[in-house]
C-alpha positions as CSV (number, residue, x, y, z in Angstrom):
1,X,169.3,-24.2,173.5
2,X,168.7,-26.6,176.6
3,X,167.8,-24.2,180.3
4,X,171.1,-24.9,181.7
5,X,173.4,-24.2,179.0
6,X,171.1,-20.4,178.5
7,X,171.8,-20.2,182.2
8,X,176.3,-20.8,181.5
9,X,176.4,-18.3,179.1
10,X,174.4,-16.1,180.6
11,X,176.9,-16.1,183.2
12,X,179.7,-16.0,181.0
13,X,178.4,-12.8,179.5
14,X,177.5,-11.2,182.9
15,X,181.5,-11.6,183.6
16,X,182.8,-9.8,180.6
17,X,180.5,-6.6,180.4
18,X,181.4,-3.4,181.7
19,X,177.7,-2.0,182.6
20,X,174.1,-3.8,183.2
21,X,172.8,-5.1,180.0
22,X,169.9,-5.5,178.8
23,X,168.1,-9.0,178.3
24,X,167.2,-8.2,174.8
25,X,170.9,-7.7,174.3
26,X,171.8,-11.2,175.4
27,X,169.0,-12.8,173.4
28,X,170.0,-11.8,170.5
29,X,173.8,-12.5,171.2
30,X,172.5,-16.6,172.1
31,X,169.7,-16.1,169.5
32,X,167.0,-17.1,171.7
33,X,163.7,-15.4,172.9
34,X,163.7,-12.4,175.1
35,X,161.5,-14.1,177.8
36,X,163.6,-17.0,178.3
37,X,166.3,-15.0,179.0
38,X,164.2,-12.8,181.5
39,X,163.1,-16.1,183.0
40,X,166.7,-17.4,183.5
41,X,168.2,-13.8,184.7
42,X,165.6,-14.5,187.5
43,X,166.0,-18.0,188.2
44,X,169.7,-17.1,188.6
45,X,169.1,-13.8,190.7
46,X,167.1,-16.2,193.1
47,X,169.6,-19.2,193.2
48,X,172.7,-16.5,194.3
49,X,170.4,-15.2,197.0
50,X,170.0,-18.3,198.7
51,X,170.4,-17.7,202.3
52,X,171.4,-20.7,203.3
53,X,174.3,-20.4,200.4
54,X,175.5,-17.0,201.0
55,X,177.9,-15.9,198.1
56,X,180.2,-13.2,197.5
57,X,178.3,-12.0,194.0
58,X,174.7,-11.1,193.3
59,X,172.3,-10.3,189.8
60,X,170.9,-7.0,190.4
61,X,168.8,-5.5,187.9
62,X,168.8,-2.0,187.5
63,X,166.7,0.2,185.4
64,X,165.8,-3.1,183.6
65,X,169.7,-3.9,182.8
66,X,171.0,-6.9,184.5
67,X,175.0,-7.0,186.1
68,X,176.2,-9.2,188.8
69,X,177.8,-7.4,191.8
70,X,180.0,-8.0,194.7
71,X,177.3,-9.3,197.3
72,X,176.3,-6.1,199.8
73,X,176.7,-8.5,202.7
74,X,180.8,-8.0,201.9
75,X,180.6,-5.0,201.7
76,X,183.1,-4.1,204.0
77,X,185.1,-6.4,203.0
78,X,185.4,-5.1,199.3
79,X,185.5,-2.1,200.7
80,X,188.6,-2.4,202.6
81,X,190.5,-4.0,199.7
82,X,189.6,-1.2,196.7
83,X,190.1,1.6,199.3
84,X,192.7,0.6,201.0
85,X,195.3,3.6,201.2
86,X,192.6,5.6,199.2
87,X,189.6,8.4,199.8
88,X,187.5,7.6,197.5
89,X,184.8,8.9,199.6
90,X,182.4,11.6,198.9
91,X,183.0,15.1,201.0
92,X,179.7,16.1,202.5
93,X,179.0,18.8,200.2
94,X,179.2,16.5,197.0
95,X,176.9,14.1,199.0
96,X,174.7,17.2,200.1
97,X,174.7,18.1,196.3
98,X,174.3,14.4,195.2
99,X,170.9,14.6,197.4
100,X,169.7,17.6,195.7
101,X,170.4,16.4,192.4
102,X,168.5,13.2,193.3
103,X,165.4,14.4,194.8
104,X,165.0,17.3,192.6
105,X,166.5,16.5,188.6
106,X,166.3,17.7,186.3
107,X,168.0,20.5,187.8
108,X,170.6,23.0,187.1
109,X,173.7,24.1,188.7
110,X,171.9,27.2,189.6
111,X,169.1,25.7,191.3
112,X,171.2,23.2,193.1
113,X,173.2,26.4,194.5
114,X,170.3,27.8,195.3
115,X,169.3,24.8,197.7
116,X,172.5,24.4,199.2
117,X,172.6,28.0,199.5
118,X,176.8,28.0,197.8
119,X,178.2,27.8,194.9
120,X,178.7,23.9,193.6
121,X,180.3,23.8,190.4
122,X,183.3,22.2,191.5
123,X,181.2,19.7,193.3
124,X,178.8,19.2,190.2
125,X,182.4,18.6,188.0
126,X,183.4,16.0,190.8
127,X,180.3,14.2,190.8
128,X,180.3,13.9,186.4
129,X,183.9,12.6,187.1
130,X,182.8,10.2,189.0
131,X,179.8,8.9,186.5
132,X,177.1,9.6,189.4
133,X,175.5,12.6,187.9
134,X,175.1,13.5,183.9
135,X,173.8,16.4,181.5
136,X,170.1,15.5,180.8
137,X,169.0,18.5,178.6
138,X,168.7,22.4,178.7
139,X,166.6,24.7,179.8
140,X,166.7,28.7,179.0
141,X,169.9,28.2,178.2
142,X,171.4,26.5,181.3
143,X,172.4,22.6,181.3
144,X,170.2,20.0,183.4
145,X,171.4,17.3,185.2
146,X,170.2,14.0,186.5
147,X,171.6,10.9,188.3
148,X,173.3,8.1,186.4
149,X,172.5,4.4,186.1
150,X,176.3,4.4,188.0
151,X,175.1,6.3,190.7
152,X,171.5,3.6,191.0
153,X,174.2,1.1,191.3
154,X,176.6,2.5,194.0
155,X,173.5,3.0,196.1
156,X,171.7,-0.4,195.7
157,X,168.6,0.5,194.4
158,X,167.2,-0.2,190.9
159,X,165.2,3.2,189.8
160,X,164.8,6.8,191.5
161,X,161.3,5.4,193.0
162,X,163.2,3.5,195.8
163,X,164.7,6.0,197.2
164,X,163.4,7.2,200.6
165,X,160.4,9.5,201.1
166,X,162.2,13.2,202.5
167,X,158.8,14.3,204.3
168,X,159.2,12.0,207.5
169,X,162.5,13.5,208.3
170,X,161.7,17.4,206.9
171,X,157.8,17.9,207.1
172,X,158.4,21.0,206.1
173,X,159.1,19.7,202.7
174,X,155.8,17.5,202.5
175,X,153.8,20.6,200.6
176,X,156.6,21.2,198.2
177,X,155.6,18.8,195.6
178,X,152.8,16.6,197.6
179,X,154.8,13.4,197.5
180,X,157.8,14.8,200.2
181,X,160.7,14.3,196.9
């Protein structure tokens, strides 16, 4: 299969799927090599960023899965059409519970009260509504949860290491674990 017809339907399977996919996925769906898909997945990631072609999409990859998005620099704009009328925003205890779940997971619901110092099972039902946060095992008898590949998406940010260090903004954290998470 010639370069430029990998790249087209490449592109016509990154309009059609619901969630990032992974390249091994669309290798075998186009029955070519695994590597020649990465390669083109990154040829095409770099042509949509061209600055001096800005675009309303991007490729992102996330957690090694691969998904075009609207283009962050439209953000507002996309914004404004989906939420127009609508509150789809997060109340500042979900995002307060959304941190600890974050920095800390696995985590239960009783150690995530225990941070925010109230009660946060309606909050931790809200946020599995909303795909951001998911049952990742059990512990003693109590349910564990961890972030979502949904919530590595709404943020921008491909894995759990990008996300910003805590121990510049609360040094009294920086002896917790010895990395400031």
């Amino acid at each position: 299969m010639a370069d430029t017809h990998i790249a087209g339907a490449i592109e016509a399977i990154l309009m059609v799927v619901d969630e990032p996919v992974a390249p091994a996925d669309i290798a075998a769906a186009l029955d070519v090599p695994e590597p020649e898909v990465v390669a083109a997945l990154h040829a095409l990631r770099d042509e949509y960023a061209d600055p001096d072609r800005p675009r309303g999409f991007e490729l992102r990859e996330v957690e090694s899965r691969w998904r075009v998005y609207s283009s962050r620099l439209y953000a507002d704009a996309v914004g404004a059409f989906i939420v127009e009328g609508q509150s789809a925003r997060l109340s500042q205890a979900a995002l307060e519970t959304l941190a600890v779940v974050a920095y800390r997971q696995p985590v239960t619901r009783g150690q995530v009260s225990q941070v925010r110092g109230v009660n946060v099972d309606s909050v931790m039902k809200t946020l599995s509504a909303r795909g951001l946060v998911t049952e990742v095992g059990e512990v003693g008898g109590a349910l564990q949860y961890g972030t979502t590949t949904e919530f590595l998406e709404r943020i921008g940010m491909a894995s759990l290491d990008d996300l910003p260090e805590l121990a510049p903004y609360l040094p009294e954290l920086a002896d917790v674990d010895g990395e400031g998470r």
